[in-house]
C-alpha positions as a Markdown table, in Angstrom:
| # | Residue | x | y | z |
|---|---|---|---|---|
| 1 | Unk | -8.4 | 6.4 | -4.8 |
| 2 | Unk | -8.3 | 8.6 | -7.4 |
| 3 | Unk | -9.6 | 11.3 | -4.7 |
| 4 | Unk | -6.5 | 10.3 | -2.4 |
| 5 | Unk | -3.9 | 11.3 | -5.2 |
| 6 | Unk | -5.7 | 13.3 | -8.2 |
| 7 | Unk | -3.4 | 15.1 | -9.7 |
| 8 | Unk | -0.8 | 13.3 | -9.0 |
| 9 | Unk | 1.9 | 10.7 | -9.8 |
| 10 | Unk | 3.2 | 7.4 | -8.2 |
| 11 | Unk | 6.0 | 5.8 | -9.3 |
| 12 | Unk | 6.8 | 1.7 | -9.9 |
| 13 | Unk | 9.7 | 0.3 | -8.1 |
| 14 | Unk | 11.6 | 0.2 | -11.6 |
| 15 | Unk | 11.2 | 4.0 | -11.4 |
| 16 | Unk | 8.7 | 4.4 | -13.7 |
| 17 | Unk | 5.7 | 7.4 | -13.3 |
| 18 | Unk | 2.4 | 5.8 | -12.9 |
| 19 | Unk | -0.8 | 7.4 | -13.4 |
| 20 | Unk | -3.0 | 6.4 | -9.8 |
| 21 | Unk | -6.5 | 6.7 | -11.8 |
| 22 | Unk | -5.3 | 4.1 | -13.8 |
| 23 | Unk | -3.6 | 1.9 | -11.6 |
| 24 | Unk | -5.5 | 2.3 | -8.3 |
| 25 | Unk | -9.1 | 1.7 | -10.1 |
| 26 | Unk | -11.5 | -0.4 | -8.7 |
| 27 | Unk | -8.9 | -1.7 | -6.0 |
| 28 | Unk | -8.7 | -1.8 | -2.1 |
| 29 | Unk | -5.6 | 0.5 | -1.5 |
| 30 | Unk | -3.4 | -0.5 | 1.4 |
| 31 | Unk | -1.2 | 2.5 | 1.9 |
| 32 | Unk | 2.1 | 1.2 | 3.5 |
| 33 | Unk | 3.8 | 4.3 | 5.9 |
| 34 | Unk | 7.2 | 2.6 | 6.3 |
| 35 | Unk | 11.3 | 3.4 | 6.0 |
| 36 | Unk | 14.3 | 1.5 | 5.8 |
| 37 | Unk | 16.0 | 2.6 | 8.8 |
| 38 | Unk | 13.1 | 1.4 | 11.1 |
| 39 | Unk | 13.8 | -2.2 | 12.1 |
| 40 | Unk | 9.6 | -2.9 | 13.0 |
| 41 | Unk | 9.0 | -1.9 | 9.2 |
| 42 | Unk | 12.0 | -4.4 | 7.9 |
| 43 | Unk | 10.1 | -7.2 | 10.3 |
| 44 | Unk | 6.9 | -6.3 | 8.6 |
| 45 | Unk | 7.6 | -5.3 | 4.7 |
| 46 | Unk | 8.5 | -9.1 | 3.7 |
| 47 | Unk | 5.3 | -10.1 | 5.1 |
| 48 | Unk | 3.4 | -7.5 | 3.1 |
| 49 | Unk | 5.3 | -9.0 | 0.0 |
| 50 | Unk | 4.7 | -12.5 | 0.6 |
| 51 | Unk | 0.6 | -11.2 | 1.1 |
| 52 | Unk | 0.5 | -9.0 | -1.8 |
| 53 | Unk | 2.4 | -11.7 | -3.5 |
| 54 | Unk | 0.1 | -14.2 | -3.1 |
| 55 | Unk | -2.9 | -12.3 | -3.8 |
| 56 | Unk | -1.8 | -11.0 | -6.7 |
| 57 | Unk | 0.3 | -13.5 | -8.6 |
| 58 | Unk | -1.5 | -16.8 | -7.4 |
| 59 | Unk | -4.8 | -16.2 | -7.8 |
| 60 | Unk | -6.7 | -16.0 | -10.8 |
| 61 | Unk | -8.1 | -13.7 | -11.7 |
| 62 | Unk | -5.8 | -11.5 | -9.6 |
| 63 | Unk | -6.7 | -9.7 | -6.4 |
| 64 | Unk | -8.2 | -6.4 | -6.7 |
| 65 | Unk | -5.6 | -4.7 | -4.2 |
| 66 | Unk | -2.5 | -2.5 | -4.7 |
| 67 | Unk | -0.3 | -1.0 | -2.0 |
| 68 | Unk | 1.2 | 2.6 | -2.3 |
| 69 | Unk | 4.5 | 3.3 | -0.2 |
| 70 | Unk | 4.7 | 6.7 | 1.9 |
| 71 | Unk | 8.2 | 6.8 | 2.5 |
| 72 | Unk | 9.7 | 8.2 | 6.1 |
| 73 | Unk | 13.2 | 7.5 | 4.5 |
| 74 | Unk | 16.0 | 9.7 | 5.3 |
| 75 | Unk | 16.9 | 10.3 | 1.9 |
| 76 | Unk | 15.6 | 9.6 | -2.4 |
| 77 | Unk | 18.7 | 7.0 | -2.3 |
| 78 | Unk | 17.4 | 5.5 | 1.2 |
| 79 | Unk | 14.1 | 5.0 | -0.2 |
| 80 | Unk | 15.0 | 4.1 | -3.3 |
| 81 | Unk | 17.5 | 1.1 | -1.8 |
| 82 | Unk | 14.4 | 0.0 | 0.4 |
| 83 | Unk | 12.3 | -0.2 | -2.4 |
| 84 | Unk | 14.8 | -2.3 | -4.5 |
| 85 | Unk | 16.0 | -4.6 | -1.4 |
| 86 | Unk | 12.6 | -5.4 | 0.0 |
| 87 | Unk | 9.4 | -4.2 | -1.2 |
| 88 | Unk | 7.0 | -5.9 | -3.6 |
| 89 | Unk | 6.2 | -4.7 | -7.0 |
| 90 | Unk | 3.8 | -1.9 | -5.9 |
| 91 | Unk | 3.6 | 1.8 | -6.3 |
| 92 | Unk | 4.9 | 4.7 | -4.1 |
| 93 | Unk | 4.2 | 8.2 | -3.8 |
| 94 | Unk | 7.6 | 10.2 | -5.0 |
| 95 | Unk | 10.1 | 10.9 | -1.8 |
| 96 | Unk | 10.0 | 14.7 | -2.8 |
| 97 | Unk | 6.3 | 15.0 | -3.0 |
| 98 | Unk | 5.1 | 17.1 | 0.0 |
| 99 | Unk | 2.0 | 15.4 | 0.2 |
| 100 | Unk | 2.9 | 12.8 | 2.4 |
| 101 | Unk | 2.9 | 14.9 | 5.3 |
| 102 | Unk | -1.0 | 15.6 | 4.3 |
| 103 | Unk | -1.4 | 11.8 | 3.9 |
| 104 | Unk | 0.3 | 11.1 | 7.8 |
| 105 | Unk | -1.9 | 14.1 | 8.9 |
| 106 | Unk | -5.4 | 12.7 | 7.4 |
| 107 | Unk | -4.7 | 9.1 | 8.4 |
| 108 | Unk | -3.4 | 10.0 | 11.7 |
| 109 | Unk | 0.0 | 8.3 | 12.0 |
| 110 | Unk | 1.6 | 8.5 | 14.6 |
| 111 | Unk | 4.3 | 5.4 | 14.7 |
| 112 | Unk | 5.6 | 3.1 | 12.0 |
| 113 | Unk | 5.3 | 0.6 | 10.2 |
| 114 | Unk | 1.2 | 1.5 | 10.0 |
| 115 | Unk | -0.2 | -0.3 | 6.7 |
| 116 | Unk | -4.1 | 1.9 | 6.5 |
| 117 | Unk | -6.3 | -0.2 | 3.9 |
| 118 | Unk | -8.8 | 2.6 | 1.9 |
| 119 | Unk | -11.6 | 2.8 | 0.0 |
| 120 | Unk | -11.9 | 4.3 | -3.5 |
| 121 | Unk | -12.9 | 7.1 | -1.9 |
| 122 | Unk | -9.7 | 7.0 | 0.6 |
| 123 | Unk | -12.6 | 6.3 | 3.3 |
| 124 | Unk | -10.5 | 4.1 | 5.8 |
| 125 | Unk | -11.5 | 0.4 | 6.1 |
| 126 | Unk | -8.9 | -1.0 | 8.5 |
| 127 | Unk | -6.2 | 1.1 | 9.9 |
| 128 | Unk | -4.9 | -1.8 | 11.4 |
| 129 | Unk | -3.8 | -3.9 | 8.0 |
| 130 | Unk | -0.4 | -5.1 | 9.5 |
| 131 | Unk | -2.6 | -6.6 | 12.6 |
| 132 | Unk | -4.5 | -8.1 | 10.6 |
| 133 | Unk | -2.1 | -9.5 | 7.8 |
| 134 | Unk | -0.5 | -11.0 | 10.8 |
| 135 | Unk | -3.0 | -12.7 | 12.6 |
| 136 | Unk | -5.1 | -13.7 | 9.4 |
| 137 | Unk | -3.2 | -14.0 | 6.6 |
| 138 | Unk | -4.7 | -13.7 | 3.5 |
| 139 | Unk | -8.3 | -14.1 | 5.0 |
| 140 | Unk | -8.1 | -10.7 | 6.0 |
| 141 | Unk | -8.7 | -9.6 | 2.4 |
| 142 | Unk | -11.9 | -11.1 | 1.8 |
| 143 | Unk | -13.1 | -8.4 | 4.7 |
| 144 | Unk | -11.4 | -5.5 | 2.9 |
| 145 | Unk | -13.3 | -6.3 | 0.1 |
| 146 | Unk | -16.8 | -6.5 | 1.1 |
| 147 | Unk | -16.4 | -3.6 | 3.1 |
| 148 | Unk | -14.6 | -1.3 | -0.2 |
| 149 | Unk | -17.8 | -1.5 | -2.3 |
| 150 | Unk | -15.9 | -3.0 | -4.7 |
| 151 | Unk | -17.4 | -6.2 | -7.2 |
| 152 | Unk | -15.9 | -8.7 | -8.4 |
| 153 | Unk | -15.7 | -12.2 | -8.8 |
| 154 | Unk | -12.9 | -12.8 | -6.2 |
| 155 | Unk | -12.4 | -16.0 | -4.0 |
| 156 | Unk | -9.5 | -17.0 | -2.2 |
C-alpha cells in the first residue's frame, strides 16, 4: 500500500493527517470510491461499517484490513458530513488531493459505490468487495487474506 499512496497523506475521520506507510502496513486495503449524494453508496456504506466493525473491534487480535475513502463528493463540507454521518473509523484520501482521479483511472471505475480490495502492492484482489460483503459477509475476508500475501494468525 505504501506504493498506492507514497508520498502522501490520508486523513482520520476526526481530521487528523495520517501517515499510509504506517497505518496501511501489512493490511488488505479496501479502497471504498463512494459520495454522499449517491443513494446506492448510502445503501452500501453502513454495511461496510458494520463489516469493518466487526472485523476490526470484535476479533482479537484485530483484523489486518483498513478501508481508505476516495471521495466523489460535491464539495470538502459534503465529504466531510458523509464521513461524520456514516462512515466507519477509517482513513480517506484528502478531497483536494488530485490523485483520486489517478486512483479511478488505474482501478477502472466507472460507477459507484465500487469498494476494490488491494494488495500491499495495490495489485487488485477483488474489485468486486461490495458483491462479496453482501453475499458473504465476513467470510469474504478470509479470501482477501490468503490471496494478499499477508501472515498472520487470523481466524474468524
Amino acid at each position: 500500500m505504501v506504493d498506492v499512496f507514497s508520498g502522501r497523506l490520508l486523513v482520520s475521520k476526526d481530521g487528523r493527517s495520517v501517515d499510509p506507510e504506517e497505518a496501511l502496513q501489512n493490511k488488505v486495503v479496501g479502497l471504498y470510491f463512494s459520495a454522499g449524494w449517491c443513494s446506492p453508496c448510502r445503501d452500501f456504506t453502513p454495511v461496510l461499517c458494520d463489516f469493518y466493525t466487526e472485523l476490526l473491534e470484535e476479533t482479537q487480535p484485530p483484523a489486518p484490513f483498513e478501508v481508505v475513502f476516495i471521495s466523489s463528493d460535491h464539495s470538502a463540507e459534503d465529504m466531510a458530513g458523509y464521513m461524520h454521518a456514516m462512515h466507519g473509523d477509517w482513513l480517506a484520501l484528502p478531497f483536494h488531493d488530485p490523485y483520486k482521479h489517478d486512483l479511478k483511472k488505474k482501478y477502472n471505475i466507472t460507477a459507484i459505490p465500487k469498494l476494490v480490495i488491494v494488495k500491499q502492492t495495490g495489485e487488485v484482489i477483488t474489485d468486486k468487495g461490495r458483491k462479496q460483503i453482501r453475499d458473504k459477509g465476513l467470510a469474504c475476508f478470509r479470501n482477501w487474506l490468503e490471496g494478499a500475501d499477508i501472515f498472520q494468525n487470523f481466524s474468524s
